[in-house]
ZAMARGU-4260 file (C-alpha; in steps of 0.2 Angstrom, whole numbers, plus 5000, padded with zeros to 4 digits):
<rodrens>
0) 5037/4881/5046 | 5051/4882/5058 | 5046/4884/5077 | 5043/4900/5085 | 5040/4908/5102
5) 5023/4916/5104 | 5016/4932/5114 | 5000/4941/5112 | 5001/4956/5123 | 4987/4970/5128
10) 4998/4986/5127 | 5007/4993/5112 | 5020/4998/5125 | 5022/4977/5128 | 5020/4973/5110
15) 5038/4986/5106 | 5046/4976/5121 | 5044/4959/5112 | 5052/4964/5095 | 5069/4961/5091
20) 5084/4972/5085 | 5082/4964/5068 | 5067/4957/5058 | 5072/4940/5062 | 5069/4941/5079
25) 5052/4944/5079 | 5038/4947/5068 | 5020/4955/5069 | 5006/4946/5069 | 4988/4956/5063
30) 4976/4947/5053 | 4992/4934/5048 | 4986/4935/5030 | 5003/4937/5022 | 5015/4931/5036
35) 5007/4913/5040 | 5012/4911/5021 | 5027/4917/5020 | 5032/4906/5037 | 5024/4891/5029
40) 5037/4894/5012 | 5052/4898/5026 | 5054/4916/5015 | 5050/4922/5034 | 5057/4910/5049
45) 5055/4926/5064 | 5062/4917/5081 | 5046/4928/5089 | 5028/4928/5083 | 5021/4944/5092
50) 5001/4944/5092 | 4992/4963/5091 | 4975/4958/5090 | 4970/4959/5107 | 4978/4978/5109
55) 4964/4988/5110 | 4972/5006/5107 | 4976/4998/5090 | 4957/4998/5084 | 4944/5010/5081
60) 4938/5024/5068 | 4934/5039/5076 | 4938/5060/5073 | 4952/5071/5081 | 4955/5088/5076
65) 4960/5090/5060 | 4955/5074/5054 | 4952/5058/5057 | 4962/5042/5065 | 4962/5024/5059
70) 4969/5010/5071 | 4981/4999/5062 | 4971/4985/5069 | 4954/4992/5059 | 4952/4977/5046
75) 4944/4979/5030 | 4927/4975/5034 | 4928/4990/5046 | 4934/5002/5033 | 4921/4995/5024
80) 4908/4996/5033 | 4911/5015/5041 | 4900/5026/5034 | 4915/5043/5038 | 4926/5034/5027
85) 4911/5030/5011 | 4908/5050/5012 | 4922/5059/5016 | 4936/5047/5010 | 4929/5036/4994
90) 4948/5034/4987 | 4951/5024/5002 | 4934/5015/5003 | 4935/5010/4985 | 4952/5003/4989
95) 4945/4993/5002 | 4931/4986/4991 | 4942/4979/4978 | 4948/4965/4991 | 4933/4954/4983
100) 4936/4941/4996 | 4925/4942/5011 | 4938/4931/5022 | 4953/4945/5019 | 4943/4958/5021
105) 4936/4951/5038 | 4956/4946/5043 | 4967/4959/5034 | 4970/4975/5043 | 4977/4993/5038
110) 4995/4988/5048 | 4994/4974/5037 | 4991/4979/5022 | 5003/4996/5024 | 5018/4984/5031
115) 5013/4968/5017 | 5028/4961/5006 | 5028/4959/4989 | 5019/4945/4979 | 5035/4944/4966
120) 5038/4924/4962 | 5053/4924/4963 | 5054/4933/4981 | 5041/4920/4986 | 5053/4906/4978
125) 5066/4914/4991 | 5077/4924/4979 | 5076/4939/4988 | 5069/4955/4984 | 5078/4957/4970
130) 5079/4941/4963 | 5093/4937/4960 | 5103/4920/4955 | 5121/4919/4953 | 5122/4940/4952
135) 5110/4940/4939 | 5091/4946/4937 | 5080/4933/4935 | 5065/4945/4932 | 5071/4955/4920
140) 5073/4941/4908 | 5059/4929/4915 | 5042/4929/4918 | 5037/4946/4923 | 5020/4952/4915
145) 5016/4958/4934 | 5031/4965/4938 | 5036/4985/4938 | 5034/4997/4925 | 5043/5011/4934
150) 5062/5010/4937 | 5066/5018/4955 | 5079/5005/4959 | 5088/4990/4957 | 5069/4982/4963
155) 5055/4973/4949 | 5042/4968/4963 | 5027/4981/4965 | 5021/4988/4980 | 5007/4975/4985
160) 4998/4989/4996 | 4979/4992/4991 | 4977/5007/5003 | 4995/5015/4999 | 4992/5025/4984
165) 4976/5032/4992 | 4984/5037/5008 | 4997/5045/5000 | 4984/5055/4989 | 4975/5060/5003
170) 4992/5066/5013 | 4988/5054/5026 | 5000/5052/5042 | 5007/5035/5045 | 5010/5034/5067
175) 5024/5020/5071 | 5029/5017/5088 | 5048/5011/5093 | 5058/5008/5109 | 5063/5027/5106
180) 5046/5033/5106 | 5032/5037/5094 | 5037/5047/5077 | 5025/5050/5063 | 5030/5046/5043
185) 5021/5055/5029 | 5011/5041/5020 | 5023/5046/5005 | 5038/5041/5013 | 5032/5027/5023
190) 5035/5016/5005 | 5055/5014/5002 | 5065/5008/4987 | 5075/4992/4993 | 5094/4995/4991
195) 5106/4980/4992 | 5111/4986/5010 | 5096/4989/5015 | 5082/4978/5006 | 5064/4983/5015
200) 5052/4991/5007 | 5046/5003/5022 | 5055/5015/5032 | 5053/5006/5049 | 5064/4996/5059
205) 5064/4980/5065 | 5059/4986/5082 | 5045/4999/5077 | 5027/4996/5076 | 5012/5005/5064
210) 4999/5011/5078 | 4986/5021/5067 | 4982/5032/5051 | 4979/5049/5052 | 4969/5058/5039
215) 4969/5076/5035 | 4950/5084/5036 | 4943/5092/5023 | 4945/5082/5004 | 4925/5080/5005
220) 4920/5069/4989 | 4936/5076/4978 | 4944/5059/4979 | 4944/5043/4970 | 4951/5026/4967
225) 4950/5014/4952 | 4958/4998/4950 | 4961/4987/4935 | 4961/4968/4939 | 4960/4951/4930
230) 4948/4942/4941 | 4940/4949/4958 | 4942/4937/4969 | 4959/4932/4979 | 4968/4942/4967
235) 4979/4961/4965 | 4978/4975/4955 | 4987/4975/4939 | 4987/4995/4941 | 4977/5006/4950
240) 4977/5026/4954 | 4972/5037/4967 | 4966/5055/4964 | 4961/5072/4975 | 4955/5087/4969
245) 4957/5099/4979 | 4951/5121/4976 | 4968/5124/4969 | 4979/5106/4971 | 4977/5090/4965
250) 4987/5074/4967 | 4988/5060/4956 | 4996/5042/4963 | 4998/5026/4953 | 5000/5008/4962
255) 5004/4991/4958 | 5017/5000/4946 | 5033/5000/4955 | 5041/4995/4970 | 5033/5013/4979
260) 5017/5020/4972 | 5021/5033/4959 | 5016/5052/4962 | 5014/5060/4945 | 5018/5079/4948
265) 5013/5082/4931 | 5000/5074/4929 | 4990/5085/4945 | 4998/5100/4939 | 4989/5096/4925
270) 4974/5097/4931 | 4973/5106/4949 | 4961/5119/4948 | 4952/5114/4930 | 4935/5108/4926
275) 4936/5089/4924 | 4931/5083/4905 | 4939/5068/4898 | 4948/5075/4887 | 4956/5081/4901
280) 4958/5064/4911 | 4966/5057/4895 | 4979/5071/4893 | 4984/5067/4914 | 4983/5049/4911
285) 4995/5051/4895 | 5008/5062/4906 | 5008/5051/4920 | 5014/5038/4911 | 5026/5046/4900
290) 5042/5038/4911 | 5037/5020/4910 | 5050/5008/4908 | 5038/4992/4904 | 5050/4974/4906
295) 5051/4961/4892 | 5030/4955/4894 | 5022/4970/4904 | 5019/4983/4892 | 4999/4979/4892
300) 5002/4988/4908 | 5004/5005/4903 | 4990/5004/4894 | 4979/4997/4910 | 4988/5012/4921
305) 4985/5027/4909 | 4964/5019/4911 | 4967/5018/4927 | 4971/5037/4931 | 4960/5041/4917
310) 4945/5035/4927 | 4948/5040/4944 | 4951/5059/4939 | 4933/5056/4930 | 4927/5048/4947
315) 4936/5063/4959 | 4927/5076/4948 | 4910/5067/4947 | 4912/5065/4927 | 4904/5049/4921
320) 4919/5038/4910
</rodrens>
């Protein structure tokens, strides 16, 4: 790990001060349950380590108008354990309780997880996000039975967020906070596709900083997430889907299937406004999948995604797989 200045401010106001104008500059530090290992494997070296924890303005669960607001400080154990987001937001709390492991959950936090890089090997082994050796793929060829499915880019890696895909269902409101001010970014378009000049996978700056969630009022117990994993503990979704049904809207979002989560349009046109069966689920499931792109040894994911959606239109409209 190379050597690094260290600040913990109090005020989100200090915390903007101490980042840099580009990500090597300075880095943020949450729960540190992705960047202390990406500093010990030198795929991150920031000159500045900037501690939030102690910011209080950055925590809390509480209501506002129209919704409710999630500190990007919360950590996992919080979400978990908040009886407004078990009710009124089950796509996000089931999200949460697939993280098996009672140390990330205690440690990982929603900035965290929103603002996490990919687990790709071969970005971990230092070949960039696109990984790369002498101008060729190595994933497309290699070992990739956990990479992409979808093709939005010249990216393989999947977008290692667990609460993405729910937020993003749920039309949640990602709030950042620059030198420039405070701008808010649809949860949608908080996840980016890398492009060779610009090779991030979220549209923030190196000098901006996730303060909070919001959440739109209203989706009652229309909303469901379901995960497919090899092993529970310490481990990521092969594929997972978020669902809402709404009166006369639906939306359907698959993760861990691309380098973004994946809104499949056709799929909630499908079946916004229809009684739930699951024949209907299955005929959603089959649509949403219908663009996949599967590598050389990930097909077995298509199959894992279409149960995936399946199930959680079952779970959002209380049908029993």
């Amino acid at each position: 790990m190379q050597a690094f200045e260290y600040a913990s401010p109090t005020t989100v106001k200090d915390a903007v001060a101490l980042l840099g104008a580009s990500w090597d500059d300075a880095a943020v530090l949450a729960g540190g349950t992705d960047l202390i290992s990406m500093m010990k494997d030198y795929v991150a070296s920031p000159k500045r380590v900037v501690n939030i924890k102690n910011i209080k303005e950055l925590g809390g669960i509480s209501s506002k108008p129209g919704g409710v607001r999630i500190g990007a400080a919360v950590t996992f154990d919080e979400l978990a354990a908040s009886s407004q987001i078990r009710n009124s937001y089950p796509a996000i709390h089931s999200a949460v309780m697939g993280v098996a492991s009672p140390q990330i959950r205690n440690m990982g936090t929603v900035g965290g997880d929103l603002c996490q890089r990919p687990r790709c090997w071969y970005f971990r082994q230092g070949r960039g996000l696109f990984g790369m050796q002498d101008g060729k793929s190595l994933v497309e060829g290699g070992e990739n039975k956990y990479h992409a499915i979808f093709r939005n880019g010249p990216g393989r890696f999947v977008s290692a967020s667990s609460l993405g895909p729910a937020l993003i269902a749920l039309n949640a409101k990602v709030v950042v906070m620059g030198k420039s001010g405070t701008r808010q970014i649809d949860a949608a378009q908080f996840f980016a596709d890398p492009t060779t000049e610009n090779d991030r996978e979220i549209a923030i700056g190196p000098g901006e900083l996730v303060t909070e969630v919001l959440l739109p009022a209203g989706t009652r117990q229309q909303n469901a997430t379901y995960e497919v994993r090899q092993k529970d503990a310490l481990d990521w979704p092969l594929a997972t889907a978020s669902v809402v049904l709404g009166s006369n809207w639906a939306k359907v979002v698959l993760g861990h299937v691309a380098t973004t989560p994946i809104v499949s349009d056709k799929a909630a046109e499908l079946v916004k406004g229809k009684k739930v069966t699951a024949e209907l689920a299955e005929q959603a499931a089959t649509v949403a999948l219908e663009a996949a792109q599967p590598l050389s040894q990930n097909a077995y994911k298509v199959h894992l995604a279409k149960v995936a959606v399946k199930r959680a239109i079952l779970a959002a409209g209380g049908v029993k797989a």
